[in-house]
N, C-alpha and C positions, 0 to 999 in steps of 0.2 A: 519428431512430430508430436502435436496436440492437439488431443480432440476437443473439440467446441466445448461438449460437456467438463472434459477435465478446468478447461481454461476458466471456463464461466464459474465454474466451484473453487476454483484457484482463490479469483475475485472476492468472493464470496467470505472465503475464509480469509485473506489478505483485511477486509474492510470489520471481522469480527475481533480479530486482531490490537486493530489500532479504535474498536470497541471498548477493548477492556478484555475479550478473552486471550487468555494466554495459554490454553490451555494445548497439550500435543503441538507445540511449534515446527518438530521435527516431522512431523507428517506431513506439512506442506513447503516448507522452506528447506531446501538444499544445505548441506552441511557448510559449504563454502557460501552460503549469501551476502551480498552485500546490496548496501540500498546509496543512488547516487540523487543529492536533493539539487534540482536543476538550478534554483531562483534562491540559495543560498551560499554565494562564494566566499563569504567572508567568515564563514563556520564550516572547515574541513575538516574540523572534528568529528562532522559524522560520516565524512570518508572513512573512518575506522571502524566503525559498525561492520561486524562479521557475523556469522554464521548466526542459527535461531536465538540463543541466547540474548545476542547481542543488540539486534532490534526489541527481543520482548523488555530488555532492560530499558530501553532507549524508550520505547512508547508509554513503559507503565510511567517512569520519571517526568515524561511530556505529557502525559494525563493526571498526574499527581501536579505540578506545575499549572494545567490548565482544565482545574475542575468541570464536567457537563459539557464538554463534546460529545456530539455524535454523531458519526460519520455515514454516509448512503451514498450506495452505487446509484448512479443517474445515469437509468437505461442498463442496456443490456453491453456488458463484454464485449467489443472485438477480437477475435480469434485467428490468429494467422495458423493455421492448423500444419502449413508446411514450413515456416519460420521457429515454430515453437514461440511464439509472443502473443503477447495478450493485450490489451488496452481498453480503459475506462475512464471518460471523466466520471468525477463523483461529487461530495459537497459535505461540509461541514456545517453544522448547528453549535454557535459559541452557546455558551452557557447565558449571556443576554439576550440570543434569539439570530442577532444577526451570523450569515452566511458568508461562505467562501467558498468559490468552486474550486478543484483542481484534475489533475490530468494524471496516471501511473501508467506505465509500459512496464512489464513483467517479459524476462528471461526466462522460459520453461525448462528446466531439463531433468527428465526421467522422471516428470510429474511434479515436480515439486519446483517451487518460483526459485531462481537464481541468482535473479540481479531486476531490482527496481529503479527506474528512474521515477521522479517523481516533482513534479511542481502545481504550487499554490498560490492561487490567482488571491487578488485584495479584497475582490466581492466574487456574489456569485451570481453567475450569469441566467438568467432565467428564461431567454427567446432566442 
C-alpha cells in the first residue's frame, strides 16, 4: 500500500530528479529500479537501466545531451493507494520554449518507486 501523500512526494522527487537533482537517489528509488520507456522500441538500451545509479546516470547524460529542459507535474498525482501506483501526466519546456507532454506510472514498493513506465507525446497538450 501507498499513501496519497507518500505517492504525490514520490512524484515530486521522480520529476526533481530528471530536474537536475541527483541528489539521495536511494531514498526514493528501490535498489532494483528499472524505468520501461513506452514510445521508444527501437532503443532497448535503456531496458538496461537498473537500480538509482543507473537512471541518475541516464538523465544527467540526457540533460547534458539536451541543455534547458525543465520538467513539471501537470496537476496533481493519481494514487492507487491499494495497487501501490502512481500516475502523472506532466510536460517539458525544451530549451527553445516549445513543449511536450507526457504520461509516468510508477511501481511503489516499500516507498520508494520500483518500475516506471514512461511515455512522450510530440507536443504538448494543453485542453
Amino acid at each position: 500500500m501507498t499513501s496519497s501523500d507518500t505517492g504525490i512526494a514520490l512524484f515530486e522527487r521522480w520529476t526533481a530528479l530528471w530536474n537536475g537533482d541527483f541528489s539521495d537517489p536511494e531514498t526514493f528509488l528501490a535498489p532494483d529500479f528499472r524505468i520501461r520507456f513506452g514510445n521508444d522500441p527501437d532503443n532497448a538500451e535503456t531496458d538496461k537501466i537498473q537500480g538509482p545509479q543507473g537512471i541518475v546516470d541516464y538523465v544527467s547524460a540526457f540533460r547534458t545531451a539536451k541543455p534547458g529542459l525543465r520538467y513539471t507535474v501537470d496537476g496533481t498525482p493519481m494514487v492507487d493507494t491499494h495497487l501501490g501506483r502512481v500516475a502523472s501526466s506532466w510536460y517539458v519546456t525544451l530549451a527553445d520554449g516549445d513543449q511536450k507532454s507526457g504520461i509516468d506510472l510508477f511501481e511503489v514498493a516499500d516507498g520508494r518507486i520500483a518500475t516506471v513506465w514512461s511515455v512522450t507525446g510530440l507536443r504538448r497538450f494543453t485542453d
